[in-house]
C-alpha positions as YAML, in Angstrom:
chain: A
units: angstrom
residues:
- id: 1
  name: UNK
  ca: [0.00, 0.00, 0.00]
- id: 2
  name: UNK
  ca: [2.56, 2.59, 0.78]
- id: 3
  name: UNK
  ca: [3.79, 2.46, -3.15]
- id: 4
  name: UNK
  ca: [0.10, 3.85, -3.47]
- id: 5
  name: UNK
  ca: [0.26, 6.59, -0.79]
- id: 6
  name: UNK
  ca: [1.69, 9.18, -3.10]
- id: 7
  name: UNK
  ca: [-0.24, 8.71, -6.01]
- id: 8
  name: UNK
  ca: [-3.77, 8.63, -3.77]
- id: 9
  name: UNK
  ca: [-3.24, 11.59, -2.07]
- id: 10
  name: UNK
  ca: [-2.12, 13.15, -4.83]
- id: 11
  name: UNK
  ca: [-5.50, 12.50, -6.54]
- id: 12
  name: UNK
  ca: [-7.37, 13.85, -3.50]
- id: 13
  name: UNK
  ca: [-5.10, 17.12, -4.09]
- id: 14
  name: UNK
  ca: [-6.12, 17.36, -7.18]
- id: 15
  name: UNK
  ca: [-9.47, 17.12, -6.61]
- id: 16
  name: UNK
  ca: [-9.60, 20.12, -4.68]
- id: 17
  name: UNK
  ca: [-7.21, 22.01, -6.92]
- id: 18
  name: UNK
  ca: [-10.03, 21.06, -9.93]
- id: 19
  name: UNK
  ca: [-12.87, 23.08, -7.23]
- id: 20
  name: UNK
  ca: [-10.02, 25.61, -6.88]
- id: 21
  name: UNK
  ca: [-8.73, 24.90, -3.38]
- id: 22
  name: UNK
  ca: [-5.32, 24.98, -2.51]
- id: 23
  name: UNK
  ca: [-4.82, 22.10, -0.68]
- id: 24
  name: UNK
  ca: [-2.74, 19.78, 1.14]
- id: 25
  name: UNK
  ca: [-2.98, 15.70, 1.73]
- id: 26
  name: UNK
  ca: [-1.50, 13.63, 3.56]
- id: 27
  name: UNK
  ca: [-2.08, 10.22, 3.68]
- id: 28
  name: UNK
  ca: [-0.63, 7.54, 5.91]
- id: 29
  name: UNK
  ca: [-0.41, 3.96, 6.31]
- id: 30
  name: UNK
  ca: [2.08, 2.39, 9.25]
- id: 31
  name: UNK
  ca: [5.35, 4.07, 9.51]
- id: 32
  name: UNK
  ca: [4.57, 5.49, 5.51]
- id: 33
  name: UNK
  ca: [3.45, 8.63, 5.24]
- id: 34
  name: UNK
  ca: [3.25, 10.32, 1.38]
- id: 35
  name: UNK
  ca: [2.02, 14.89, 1.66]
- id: 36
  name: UNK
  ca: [1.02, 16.15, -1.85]
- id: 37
  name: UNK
  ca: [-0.23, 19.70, -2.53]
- id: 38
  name: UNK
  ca: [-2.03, 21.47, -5.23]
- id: 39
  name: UNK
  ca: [-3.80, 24.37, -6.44]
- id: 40
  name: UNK
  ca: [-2.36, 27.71, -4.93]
- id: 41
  name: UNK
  ca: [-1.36, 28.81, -1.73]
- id: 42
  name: UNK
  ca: [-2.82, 32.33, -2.64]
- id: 43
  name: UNK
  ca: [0.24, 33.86, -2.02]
- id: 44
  name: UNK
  ca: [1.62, 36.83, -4.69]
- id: 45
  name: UNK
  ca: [3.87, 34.00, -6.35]
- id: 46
  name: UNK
  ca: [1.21, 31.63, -6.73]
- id: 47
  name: UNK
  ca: [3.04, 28.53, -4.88]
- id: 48
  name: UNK
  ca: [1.83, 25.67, -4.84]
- id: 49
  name: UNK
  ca: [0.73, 24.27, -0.76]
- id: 50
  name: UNK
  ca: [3.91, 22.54, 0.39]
- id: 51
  name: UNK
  ca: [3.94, 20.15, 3.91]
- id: 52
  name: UNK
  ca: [5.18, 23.05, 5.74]
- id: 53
  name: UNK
  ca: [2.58, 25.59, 4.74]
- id: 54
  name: UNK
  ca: [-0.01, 26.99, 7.22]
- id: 55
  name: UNK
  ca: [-3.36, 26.63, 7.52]
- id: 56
  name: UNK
  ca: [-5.82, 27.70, 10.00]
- id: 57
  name: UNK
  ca: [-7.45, 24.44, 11.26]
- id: 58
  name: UNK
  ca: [-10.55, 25.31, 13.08]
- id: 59
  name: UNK
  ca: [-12.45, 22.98, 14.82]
- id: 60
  name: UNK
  ca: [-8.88, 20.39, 14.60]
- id: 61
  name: UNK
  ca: [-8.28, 22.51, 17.28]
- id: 62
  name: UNK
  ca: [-10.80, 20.80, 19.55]
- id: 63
  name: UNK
  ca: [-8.94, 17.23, 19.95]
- id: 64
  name: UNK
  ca: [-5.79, 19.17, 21.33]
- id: 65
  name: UNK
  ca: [-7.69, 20.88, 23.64]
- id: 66
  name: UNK
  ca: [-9.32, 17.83, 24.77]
- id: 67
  name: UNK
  ca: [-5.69, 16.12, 24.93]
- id: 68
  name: UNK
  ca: [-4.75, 19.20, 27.13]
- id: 69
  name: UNK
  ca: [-7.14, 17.98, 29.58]
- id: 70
  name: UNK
  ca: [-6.31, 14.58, 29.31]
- id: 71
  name: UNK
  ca: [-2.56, 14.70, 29.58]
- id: 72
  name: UNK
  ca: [-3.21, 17.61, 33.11]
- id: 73
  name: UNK
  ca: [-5.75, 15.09, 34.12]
- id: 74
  name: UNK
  ca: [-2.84, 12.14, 34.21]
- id: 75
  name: UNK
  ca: [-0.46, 13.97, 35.34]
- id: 76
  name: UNK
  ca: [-3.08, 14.68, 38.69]
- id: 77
  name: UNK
  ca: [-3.27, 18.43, 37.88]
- id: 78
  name: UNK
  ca: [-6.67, 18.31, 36.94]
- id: 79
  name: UNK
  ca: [-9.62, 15.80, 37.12]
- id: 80
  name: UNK
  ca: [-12.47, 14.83, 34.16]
- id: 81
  name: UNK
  ca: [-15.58, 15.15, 37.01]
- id: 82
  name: UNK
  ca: [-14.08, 18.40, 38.36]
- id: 83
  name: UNK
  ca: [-16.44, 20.86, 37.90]
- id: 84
  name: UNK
  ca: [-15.73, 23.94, 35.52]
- id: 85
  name: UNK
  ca: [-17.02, 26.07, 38.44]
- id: 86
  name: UNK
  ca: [-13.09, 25.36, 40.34]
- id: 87
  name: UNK
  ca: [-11.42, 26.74, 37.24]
- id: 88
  name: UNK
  ca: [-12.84, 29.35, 36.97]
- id: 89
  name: UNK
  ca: [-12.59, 32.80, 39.20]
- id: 90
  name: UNK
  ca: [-14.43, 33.38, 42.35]
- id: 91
  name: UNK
  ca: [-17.57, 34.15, 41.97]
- id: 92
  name: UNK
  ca: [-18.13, 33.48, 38.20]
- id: 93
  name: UNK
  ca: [-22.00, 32.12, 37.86]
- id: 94
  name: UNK
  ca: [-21.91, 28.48, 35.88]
- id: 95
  name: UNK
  ca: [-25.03, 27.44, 35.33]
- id: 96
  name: UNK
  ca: [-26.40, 24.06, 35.95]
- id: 97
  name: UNK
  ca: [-29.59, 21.81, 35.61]
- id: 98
  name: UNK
  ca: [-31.43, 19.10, 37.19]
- id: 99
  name: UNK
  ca: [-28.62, 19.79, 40.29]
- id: 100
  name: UNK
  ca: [-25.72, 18.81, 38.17]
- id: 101
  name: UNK
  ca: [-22.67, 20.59, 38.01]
- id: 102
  name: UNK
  ca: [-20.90, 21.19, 34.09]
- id: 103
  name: UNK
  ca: [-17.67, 18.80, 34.32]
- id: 104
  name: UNK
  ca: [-14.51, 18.96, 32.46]
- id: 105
  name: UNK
  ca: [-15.06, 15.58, 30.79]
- id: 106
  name: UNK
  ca: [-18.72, 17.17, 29.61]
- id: 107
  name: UNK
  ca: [-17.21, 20.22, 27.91]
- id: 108
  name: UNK
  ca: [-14.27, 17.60, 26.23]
- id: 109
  name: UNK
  ca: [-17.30, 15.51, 24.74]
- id: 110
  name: UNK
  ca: [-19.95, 18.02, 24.02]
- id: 111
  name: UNK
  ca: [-22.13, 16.89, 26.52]
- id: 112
  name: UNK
  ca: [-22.31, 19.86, 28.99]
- id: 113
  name: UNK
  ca: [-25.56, 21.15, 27.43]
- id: 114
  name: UNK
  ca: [-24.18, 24.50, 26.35]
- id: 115
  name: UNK
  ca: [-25.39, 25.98, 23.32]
- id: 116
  name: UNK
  ca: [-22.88, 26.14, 20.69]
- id: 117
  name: UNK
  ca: [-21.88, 29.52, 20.53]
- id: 118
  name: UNK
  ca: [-21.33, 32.50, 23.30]
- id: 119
  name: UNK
  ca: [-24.61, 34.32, 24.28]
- id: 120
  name: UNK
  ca: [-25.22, 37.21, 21.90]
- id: 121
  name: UNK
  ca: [-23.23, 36.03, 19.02]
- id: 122
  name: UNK
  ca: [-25.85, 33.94, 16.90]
- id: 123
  name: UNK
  ca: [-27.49, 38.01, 17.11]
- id: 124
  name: UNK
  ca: [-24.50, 39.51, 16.63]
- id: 125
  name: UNK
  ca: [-23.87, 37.04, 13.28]
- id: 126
  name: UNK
  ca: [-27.24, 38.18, 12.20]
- id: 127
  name: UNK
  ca: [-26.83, 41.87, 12.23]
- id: 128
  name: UNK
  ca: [-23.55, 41.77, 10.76]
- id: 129
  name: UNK
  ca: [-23.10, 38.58, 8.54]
- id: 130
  name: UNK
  ca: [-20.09, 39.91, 6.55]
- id: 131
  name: UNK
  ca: [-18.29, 40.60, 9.84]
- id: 132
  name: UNK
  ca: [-14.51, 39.60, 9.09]
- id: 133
  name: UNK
  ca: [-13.60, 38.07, 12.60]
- id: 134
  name: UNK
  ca: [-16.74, 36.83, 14.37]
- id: 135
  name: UNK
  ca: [-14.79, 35.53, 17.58]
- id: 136
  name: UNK
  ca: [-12.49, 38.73, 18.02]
- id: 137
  name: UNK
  ca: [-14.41, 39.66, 20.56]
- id: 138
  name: UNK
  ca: [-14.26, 36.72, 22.62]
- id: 139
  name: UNK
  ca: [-12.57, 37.65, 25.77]
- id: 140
  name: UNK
  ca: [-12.28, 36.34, 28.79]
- id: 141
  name: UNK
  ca: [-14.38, 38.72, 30.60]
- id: 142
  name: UNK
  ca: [-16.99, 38.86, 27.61]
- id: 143
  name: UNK
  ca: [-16.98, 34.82, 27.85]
- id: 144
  name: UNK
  ca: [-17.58, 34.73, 31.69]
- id: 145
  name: UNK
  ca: [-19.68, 37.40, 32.40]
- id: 146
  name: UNK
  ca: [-22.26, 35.77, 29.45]
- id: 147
  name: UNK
  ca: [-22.52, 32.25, 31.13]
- id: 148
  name: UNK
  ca: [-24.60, 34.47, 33.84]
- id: 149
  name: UNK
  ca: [-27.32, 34.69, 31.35]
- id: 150
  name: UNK
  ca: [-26.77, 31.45, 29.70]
- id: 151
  name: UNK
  ca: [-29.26, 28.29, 30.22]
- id: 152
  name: UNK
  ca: [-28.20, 24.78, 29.67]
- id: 153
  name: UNK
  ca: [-30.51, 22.82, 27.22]
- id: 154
  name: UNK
  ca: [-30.01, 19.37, 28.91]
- id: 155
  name: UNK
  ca: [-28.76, 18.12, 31.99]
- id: 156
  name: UNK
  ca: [-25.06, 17.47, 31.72]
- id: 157
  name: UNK
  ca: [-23.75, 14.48, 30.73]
- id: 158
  name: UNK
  ca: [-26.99, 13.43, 29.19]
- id: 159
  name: UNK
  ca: [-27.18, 14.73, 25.65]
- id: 160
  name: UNK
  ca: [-24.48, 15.65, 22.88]
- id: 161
  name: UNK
  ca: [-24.80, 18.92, 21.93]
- id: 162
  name: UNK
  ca: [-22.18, 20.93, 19.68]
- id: 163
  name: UNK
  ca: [-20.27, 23.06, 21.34]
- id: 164
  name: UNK
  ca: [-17.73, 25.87, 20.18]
- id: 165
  name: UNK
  ca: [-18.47, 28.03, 23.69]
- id: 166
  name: UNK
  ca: [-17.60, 24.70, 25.57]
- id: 167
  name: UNK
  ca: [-14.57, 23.94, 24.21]
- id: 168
  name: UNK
  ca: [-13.24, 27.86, 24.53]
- id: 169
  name: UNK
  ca: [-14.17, 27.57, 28.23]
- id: 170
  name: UNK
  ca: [-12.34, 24.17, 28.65]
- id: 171
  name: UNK
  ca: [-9.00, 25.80, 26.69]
- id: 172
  name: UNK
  ca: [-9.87, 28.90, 28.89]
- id: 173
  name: UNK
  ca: [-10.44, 26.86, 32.26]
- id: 174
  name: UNK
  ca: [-6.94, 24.40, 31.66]
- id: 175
  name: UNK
  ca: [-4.60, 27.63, 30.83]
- id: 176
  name: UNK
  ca: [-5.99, 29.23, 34.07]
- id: 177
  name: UNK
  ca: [-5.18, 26.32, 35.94]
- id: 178
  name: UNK
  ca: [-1.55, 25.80, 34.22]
- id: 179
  name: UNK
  ca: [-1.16, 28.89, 35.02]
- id: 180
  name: UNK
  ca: [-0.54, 30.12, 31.37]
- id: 181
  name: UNK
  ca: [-2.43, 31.15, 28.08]
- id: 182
  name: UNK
  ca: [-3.81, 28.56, 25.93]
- id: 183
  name: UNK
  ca: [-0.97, 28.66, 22.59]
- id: 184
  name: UNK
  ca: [1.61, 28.23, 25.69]
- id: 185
  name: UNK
  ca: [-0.35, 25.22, 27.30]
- id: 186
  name: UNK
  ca: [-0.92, 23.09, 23.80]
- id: 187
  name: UNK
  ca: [2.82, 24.09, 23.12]
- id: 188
  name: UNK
  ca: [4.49, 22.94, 26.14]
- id: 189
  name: UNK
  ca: [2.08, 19.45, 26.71]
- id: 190
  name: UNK
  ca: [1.52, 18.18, 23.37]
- id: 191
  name: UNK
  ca: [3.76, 19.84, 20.69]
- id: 192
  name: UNK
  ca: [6.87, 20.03, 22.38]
- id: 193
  name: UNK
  ca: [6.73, 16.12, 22.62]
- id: 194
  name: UNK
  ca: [5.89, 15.54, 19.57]
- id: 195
  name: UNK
  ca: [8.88, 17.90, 17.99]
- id: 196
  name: UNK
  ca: [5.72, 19.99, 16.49]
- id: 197
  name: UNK
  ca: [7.58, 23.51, 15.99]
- id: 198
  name: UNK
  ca: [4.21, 25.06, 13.35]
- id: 199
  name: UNK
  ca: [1.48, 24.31, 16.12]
- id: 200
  name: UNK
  ca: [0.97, 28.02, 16.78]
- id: 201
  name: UNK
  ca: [-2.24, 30.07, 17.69]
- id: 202
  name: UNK
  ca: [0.10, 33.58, 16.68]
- id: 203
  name: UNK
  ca: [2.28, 33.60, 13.64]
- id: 204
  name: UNK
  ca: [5.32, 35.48, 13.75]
- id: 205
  name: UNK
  ca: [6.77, 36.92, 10.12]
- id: 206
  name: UNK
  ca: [8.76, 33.46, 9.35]
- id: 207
  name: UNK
  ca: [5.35, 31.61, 9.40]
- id: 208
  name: UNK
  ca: [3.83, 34.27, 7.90]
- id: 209
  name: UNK
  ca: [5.45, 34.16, 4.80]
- id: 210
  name: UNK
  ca: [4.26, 30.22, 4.86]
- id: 211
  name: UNK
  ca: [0.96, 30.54, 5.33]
- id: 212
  name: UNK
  ca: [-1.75, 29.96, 2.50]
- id: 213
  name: UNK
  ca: [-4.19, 32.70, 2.33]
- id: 214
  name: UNK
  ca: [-7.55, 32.04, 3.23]
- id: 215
  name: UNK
  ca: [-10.64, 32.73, 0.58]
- id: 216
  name: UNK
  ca: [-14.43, 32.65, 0.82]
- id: 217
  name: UNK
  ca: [-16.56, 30.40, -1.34]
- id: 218
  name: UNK
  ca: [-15.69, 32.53, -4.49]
- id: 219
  name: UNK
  ca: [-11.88, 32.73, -4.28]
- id: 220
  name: UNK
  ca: [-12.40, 36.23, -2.73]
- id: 221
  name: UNK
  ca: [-9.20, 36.63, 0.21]
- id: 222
  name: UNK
  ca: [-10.79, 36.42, 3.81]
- id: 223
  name: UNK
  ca: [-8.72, 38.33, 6.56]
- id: 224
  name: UNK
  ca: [-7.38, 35.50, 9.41]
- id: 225
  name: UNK
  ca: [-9.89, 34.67, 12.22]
- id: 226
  name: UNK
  ca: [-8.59, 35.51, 15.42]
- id: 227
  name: UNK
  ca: [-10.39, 33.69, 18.82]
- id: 228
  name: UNK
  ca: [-9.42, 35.35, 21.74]
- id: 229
  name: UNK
  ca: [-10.25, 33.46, 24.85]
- id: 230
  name: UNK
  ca: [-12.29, 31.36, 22.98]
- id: 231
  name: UNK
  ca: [-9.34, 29.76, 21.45]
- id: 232
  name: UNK
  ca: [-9.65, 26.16, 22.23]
- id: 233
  name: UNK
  ca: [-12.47, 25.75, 20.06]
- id: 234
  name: UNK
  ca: [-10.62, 26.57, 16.91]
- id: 235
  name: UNK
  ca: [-7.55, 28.76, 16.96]
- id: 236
  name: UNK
  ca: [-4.78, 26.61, 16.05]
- id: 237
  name: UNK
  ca: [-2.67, 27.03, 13.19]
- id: 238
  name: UNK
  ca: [-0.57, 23.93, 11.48]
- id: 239
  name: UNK
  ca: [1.12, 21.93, 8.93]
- id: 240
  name: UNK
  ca: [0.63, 18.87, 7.28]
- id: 241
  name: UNK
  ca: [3.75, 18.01, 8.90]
- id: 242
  name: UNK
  ca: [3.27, 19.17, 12.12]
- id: 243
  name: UNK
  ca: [-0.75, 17.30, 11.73]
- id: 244
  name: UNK
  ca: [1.04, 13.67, 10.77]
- id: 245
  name: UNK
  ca: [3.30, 13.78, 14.00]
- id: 246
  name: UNK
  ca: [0.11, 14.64, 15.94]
- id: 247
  name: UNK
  ca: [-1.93, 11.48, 13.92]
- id: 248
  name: UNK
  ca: [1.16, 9.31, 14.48]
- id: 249
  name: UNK
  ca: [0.89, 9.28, 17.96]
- id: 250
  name: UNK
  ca: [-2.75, 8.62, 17.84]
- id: 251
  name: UNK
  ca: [-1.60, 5.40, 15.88]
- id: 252
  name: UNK
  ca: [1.48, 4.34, 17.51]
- id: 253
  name: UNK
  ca: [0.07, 5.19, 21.19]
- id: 254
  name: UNK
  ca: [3.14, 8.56, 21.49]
- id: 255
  name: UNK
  ca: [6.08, 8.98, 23.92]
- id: 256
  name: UNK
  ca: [6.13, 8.49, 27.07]
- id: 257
  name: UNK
  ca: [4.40, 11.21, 29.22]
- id: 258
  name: UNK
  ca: [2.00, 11.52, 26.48]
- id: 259
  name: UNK
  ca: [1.15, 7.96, 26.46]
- id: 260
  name: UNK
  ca: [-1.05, 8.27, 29.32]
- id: 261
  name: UNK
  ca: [-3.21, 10.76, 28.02]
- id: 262
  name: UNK
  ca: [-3.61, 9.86, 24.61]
- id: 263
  name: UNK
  ca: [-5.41, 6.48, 26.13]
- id: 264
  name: UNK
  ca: [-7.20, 8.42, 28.75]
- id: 265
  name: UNK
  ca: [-8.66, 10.60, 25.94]
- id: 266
  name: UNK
  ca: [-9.71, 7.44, 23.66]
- id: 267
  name: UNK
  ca: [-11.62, 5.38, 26.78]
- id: 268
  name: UNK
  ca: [-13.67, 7.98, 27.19]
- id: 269
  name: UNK
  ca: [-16.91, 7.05, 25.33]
- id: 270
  name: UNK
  ca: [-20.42, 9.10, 25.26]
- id: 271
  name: UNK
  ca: [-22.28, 7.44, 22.62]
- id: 272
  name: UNK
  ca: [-24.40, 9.48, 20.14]
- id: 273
  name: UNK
  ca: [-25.89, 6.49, 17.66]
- id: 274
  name: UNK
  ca: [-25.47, 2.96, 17.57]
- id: 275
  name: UNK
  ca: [-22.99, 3.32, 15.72]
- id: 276
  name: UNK
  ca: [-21.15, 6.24, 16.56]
- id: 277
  name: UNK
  ca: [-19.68, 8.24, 19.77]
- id: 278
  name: UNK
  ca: [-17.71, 10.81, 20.89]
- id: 279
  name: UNK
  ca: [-14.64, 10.35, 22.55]
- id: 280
  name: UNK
  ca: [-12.56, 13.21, 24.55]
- id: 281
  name: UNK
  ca: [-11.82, 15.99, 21.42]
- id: 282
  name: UNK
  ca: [-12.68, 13.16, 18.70]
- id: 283
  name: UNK
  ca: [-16.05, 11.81, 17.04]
- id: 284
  name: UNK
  ca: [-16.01, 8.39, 15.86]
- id: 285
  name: UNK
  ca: [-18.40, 5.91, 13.91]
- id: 286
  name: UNK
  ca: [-17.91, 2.38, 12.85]
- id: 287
  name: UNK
  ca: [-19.13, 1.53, 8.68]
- id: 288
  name: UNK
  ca: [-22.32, -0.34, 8.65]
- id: 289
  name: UNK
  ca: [-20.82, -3.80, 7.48]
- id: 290
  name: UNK
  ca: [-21.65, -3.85, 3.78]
- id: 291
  name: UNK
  ca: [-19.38, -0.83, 4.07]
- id: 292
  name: UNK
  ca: [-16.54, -2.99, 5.47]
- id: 293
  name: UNK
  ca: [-17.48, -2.12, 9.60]
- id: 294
  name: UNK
  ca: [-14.06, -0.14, 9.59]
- id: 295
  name: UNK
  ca: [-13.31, 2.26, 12.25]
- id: 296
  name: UNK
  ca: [-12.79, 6.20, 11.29]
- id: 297
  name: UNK
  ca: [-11.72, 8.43, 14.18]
- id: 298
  name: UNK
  ca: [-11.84, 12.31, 12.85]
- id: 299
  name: UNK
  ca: [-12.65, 16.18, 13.46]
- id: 300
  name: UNK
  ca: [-13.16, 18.52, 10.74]
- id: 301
  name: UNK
  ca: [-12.54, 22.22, 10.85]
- id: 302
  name: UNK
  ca: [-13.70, 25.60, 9.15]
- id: 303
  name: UNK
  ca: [-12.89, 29.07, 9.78]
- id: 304
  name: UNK
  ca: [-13.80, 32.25, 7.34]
- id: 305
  name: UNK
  ca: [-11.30, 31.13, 4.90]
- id: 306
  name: UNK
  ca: [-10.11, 27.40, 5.48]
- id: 307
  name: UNK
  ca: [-11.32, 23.58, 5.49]
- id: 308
  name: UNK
  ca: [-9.72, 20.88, 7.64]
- id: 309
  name: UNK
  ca: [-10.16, 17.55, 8.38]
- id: 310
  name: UNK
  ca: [-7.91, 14.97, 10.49]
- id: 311
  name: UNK
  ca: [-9.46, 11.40, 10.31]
- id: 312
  name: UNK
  ca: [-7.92, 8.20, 10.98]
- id: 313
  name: UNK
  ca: [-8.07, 4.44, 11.92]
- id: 314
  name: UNK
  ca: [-5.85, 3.08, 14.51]
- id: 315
  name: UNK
  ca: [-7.03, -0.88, 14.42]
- id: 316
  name: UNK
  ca: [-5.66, -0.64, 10.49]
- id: 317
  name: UNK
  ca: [-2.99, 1.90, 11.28]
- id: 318
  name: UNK
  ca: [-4.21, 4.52, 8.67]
- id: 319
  name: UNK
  ca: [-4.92, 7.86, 8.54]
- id: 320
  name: UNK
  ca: [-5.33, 10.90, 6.37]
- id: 321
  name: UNK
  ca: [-5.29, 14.93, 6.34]
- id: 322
  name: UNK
  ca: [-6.42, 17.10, 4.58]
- id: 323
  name: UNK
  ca: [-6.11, 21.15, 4.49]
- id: 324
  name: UNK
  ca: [-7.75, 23.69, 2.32]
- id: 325
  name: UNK
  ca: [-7.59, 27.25, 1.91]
- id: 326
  name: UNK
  ca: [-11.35, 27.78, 0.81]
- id: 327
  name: UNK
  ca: [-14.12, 28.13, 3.30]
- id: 328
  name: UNK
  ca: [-17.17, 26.80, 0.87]
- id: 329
  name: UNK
  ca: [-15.19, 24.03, -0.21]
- id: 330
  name: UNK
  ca: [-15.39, 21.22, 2.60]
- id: 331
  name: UNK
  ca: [-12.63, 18.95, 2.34]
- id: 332
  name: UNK
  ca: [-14.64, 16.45, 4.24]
- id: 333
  name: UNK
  ca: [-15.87, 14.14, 1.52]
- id: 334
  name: UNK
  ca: [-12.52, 14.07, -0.57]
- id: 335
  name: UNK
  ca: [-11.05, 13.20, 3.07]
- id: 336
  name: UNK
  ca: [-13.36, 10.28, 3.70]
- id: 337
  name: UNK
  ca: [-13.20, 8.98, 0.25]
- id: 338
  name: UNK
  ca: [-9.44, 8.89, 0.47]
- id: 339
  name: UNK
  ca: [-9.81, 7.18, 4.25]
- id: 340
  name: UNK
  ca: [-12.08, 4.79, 3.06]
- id: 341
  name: UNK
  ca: [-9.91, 3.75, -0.10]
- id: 342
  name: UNK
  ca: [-7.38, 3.03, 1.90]
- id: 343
  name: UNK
  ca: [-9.17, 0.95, 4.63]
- id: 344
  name: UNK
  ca: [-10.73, -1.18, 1.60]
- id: 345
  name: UNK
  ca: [-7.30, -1.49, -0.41]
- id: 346
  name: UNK
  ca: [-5.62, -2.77, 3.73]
- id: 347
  name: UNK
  ca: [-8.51, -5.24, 4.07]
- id: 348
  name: UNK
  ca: [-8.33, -6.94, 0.02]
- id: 349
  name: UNK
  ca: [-4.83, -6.86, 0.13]
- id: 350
  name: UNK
  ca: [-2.09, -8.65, 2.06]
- id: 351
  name: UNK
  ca: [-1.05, -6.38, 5.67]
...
């Protein structure tokens, strides 16, 4: 299969290029991994998306966050049923129903019954759709003084319920307890580890001068989304490169003092459908059986000018990524073609 890698992700680059993204793919299979580009960064010179090219990643930014919590919560800094409330300062109002508390572990897997964005920003959205940075003004104090007003539409714990306001809080809540900002927490327990060095929620000039430009729908140039506090729900920045070392420990279980966590954040399981569930920071589904029952762990992403997607199967030891620097151009269905090709070619063929 790895002969294959190349040419298949390849393809998938050039599928996107076709629907004019400029896009990235990488697509893995053991210790192979093959990263193909295509299209146009959007840059002046008209380069073509390269492995070490940024990309905002969005929502990808929600399974770090959730490894955050996993790797303070086995290192005893932090616990899954601790309640958001002890994170938080004194005397900010959580809210709560049917005399449960909101929990870490509920924020990680969508289940705290938050609505899915801030209070006031679905309005806010309304009255000014073309708005070039929706989350700007997502501070801290704008974040906590809304959950006063906010009301939980089910009990937590009991329902999954999409959440970009509860994973901000948890990224907010672990940096206050780390005692640092969130781009300093993910740095210092996940990337540094994994020798990540284009993990970044700021980019300084050097990065800047690799970084695609993001476009709308119609090719028009987007400004960059910036999250504030609410950073943990999507305000990552990355590489194809920096993405596979991530995936790779996912597959091969990661180094030691990372090990821990990366289980931890896989045995949690909130189901959502017979066949699928949520585990901390990752969805996950199992194929109905004429479709080969296979496995696909992922998270997509989307900000005002990028796609992302991150999916991958660690019972075959596959895995793919894909980036994209158009905003109404998912990536997600070239992603989970490519996944799915090659989870059929590893079950046909010889291992």
């Amino acid at each position: 299969m790895a002969q294959d890698l190349g040419t298949l992700a390849q393809q998938t680059a050039d599928r996107l290029a076709e629907k004019h993204v400029g896009a990235v793919v990488a697509a893995m299979a053991d210790d192979a991994v093959e990263i193909r580009g295509s299209g146009s960064t959007g840059a002046a010179d008209g380069r073509t998306p390269a492995p070490d090219t940024l990309f905002e990643i969005g929502s990808v930014t929600k399974p770090f966050t959730a490894l955050a919590l996993a790797r303070l919560v086995s290192t005893g800094r932090a616990g899954l049923d601790e309640p958001l409330a002890d994170l938080l300062p004194a005397g900010t109002a959580v809210p709560s129903r049917g005399g449960r508390q909101i929990s870490l572990q509920h924020l990680a897997t969508h289940t705290s019954g938050l609505p899915r964005l801030p209070r006031g920003m679905l309005l806010q959205a309304l009255l000014h759709p073309s708005k070039p940075d929706p989350y700007a003004d997502c501070t801290a104090d704008a974040l906590l003084s809304g959950l006063a007003g906010t009301r939980l539409g089910a009990v937590p714990g009991q329902r999954f319920r999409y959440s970009n306001l509860g994973a901000g809080l948890l990224g907010l809540a672990l940096a206050r307890r780390a005692g640092t900002d969130y781009e300093s927490l993910i740095v210092q327990e996940i990337c540094a580890p994994l020798g990540m060095k284009d993990t970044i929620v700021t980019v300084d000039e050097a990065r800047s001068r690799r970084s695609a430009q993001g476009h709308a729908r119609r090719r028009r140039p987007v400004t960059p989304w910036h999250l504030a506090d609410l950073a943990g729900a999507g305000a990552l920045r990355s590489t194809a490169t920096d993405l596979a070392a991530f995936v790779r420990a996912q597959l091969d279980g990661g180094p030691e003092g990372l090990a821990d966590a990366i289980r931890l954040s896989r045995s949690v399981e909130h189901r959502t459908s017979p066949f699928g569930w949520v585990h901390l920071g990752w969805t996950a589904h199992r194929l109905h059986p004429r479709q080969g029952a296979h496995l696909q762990i992922w998270h997509n992403g989307g900000t005002g000018g990028f796609s992302s997607f991150v999916g991958f199967d660690p019972e075959k030891r596959l895995a793919v990524i894909v980036l994209g620097n158009t905003s109404g151009r998912p990536v997600d269905r070239p992603a989970f073609d490519l996944l799915r090709t090659l989870q059929q070619q590893r079950a046909s063929g010889p291992n």
